[in-house]
N, C-alpha and C positions, 0 to 999 in steps of 0.2 A: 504494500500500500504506500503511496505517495505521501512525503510528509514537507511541511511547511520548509523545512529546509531545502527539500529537494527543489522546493517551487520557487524560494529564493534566489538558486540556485541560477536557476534557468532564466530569472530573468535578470540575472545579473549580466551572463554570459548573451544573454540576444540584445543586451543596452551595448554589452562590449564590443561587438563584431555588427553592428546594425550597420554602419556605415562602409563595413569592408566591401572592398573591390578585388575580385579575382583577379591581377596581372596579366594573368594568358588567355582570361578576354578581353583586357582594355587594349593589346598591343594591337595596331593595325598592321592591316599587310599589302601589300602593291605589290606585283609582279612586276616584272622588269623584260625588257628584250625587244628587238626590232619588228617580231614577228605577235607580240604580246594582243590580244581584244580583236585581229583581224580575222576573216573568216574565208577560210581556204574555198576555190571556186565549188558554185555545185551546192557547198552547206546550206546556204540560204535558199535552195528551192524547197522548204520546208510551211505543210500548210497543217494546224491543228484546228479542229472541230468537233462537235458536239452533237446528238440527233437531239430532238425535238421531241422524247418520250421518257412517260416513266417506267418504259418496259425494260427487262432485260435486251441486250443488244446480241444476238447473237455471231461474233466476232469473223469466226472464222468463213461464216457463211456471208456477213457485209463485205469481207476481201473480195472475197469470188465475185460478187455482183458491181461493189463500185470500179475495180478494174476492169469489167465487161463493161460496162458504160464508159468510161470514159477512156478506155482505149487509149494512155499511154504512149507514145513511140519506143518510152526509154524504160518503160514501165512504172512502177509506184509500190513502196514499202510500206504497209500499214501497222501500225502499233499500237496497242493502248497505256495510254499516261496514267489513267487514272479511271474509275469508272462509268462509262459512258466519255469518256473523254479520249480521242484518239488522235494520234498524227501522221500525218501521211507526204511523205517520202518521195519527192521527184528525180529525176537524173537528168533533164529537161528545163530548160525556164518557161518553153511555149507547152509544154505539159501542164504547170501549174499554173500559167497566166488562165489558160483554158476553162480549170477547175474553176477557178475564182471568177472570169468573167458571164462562165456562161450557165450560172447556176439559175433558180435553185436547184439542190440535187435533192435526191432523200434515197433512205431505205427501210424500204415497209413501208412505203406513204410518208413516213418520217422526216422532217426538212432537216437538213443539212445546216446548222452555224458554222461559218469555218472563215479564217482570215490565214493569212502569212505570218508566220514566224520573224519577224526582221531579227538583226543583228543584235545581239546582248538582252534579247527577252527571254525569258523561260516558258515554254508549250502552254504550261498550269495558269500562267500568269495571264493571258492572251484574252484581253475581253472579248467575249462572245455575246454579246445583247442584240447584233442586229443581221440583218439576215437581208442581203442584197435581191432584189425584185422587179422585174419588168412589170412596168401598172400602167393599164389604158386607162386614160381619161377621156371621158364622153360626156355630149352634151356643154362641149364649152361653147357662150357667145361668138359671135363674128366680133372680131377686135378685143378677143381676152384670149386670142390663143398665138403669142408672143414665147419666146425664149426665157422672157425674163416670168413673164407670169406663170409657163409652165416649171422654173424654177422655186417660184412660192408656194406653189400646188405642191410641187415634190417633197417641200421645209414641210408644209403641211401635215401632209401622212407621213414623216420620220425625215433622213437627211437626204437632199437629193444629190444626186450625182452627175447623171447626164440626160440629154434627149436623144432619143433614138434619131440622127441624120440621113436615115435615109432615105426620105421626103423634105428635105430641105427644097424651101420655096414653092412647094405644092400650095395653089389658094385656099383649097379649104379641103379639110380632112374627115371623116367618119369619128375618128380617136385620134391624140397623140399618146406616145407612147414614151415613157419615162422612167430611168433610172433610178432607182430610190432605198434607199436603207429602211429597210422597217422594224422598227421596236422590233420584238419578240417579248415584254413583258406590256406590250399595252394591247387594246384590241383594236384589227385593223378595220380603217372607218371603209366605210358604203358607198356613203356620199358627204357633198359638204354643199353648204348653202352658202351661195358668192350674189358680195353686193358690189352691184355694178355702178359707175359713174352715176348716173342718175337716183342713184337712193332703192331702183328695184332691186329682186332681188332674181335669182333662178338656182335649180338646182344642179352640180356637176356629180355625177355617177364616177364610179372606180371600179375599173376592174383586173383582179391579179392573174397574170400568166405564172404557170406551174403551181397552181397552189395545193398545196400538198393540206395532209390533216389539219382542220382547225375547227374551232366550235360555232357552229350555226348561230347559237344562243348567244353566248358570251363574247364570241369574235376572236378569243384571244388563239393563240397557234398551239399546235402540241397536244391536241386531245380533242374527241368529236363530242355532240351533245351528249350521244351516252355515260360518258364518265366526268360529265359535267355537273358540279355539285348547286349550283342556280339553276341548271334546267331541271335537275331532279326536283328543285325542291319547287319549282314554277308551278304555279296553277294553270299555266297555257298549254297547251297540247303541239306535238310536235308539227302539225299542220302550222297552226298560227306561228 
């Protein structure tokens, strides 16, 4: 049994040592050499990503298929970092420019998060919140379908990136079509109500190419109404 001394004891010794610092971890360390932080060719065609579920991934079997999709020249090395967390390995630059621009991809319906590894990041470390998308926009006015305004429309629904050129200078279009980061933790909007120069108003429609799983109800990506915990608990029926 513990006695008043003992406990004296202890906090004698934790007032003594309270402010101690280990040495051999306050020492810093720098690496030295001409060759020191650079990254030999080739390292840097590294891209890690993420699926969009909370299923198990079955690993060996997404090898198989995302290298059958995307077909390589030099081929591609898959690994997992961490769980549901994977990085994939080019030998190529036009290999991985490929992956990156021409996504989305998925497996099992499952969207793909993935960006480039740059120099002096770690796989883990790699934010993954946004998920690159080709989005038609329809239903815009005569004189609001500008470069600059389909750029506000793209800030809009997440960060935009570019406009599809290859109808540049066409007079008027069905849709344009727009490059844009979309959240993955928000849900993607429908439409948006734009007010025009004159104080009216109209409505502009959105609509996503390749969209992989997302919930009818909720909007957000990564799971259908089924295992949606507001559509379960909704009194509307899957019709409405």
């Amino acid at each position: 049994m513990a006695t008043q001394q003992d406990g004296d004891e202890v906090v004698r010794l934790s007032t003594r040592w309270a402010d101690m610092v280990l040495e051999d971890e306050a020492v810093e360390f720098e690496p030295v050499g001409e060759t020191v932080g650079e990254v030999s060719e080739g390292a840097n065609w590294v891209v890690v990503g993420r699926f969009l579920t909370s299923k198990l991934v079955k690993v060996e079997f997404m090898r198989q298929v995302m290298a059958s999709v995307w077909q390589p020249v030099k081929g591609v090395q898959i690994s997992q970092v961490q769980p549901n967390l994977f990085m994939f390995m080019f030998f190529h630059e036009s290999d991985m420019q490929y992956v990156l621009e021409e996504g989305p991809w998925a497996f099992d319906n499952h969207t793909l998060v993935c960006r480039q590894v740059c120099d002096g990041m770690l796989p883990a470390k790699v934010p993954l919140t946004t998920v690159d998308m080709w989005v038609q926009v329809h239903d815009l006015p005569v004189g609001y379908t500008s470069d600059v305004v389909l750029e506000q429309v793209g800030n809009f629904l997440g960060s935009f990136l570019r406009c599809d050129d290859r109808f540049v200078g066409a007079p008027l279009l069905t849709f344009y079509r727009i490059r844009v980061a979309i959240p993955v933790d928000r849900p993607i909007k429908r439409r948006m109500k734009m007010i025009k120069r004159d104080k009216t108003s109209c409505w502009v429609t959105f609509k996503y190419e390749r969209l992989h799983t997302y919930c009818f109800f909720c909007g957000n990506l990564g799971h259908s109404y089924r295992f949606c915990l507001g559509a379960r608990e909704s009194v509307l029926t899957v019709d409405q």
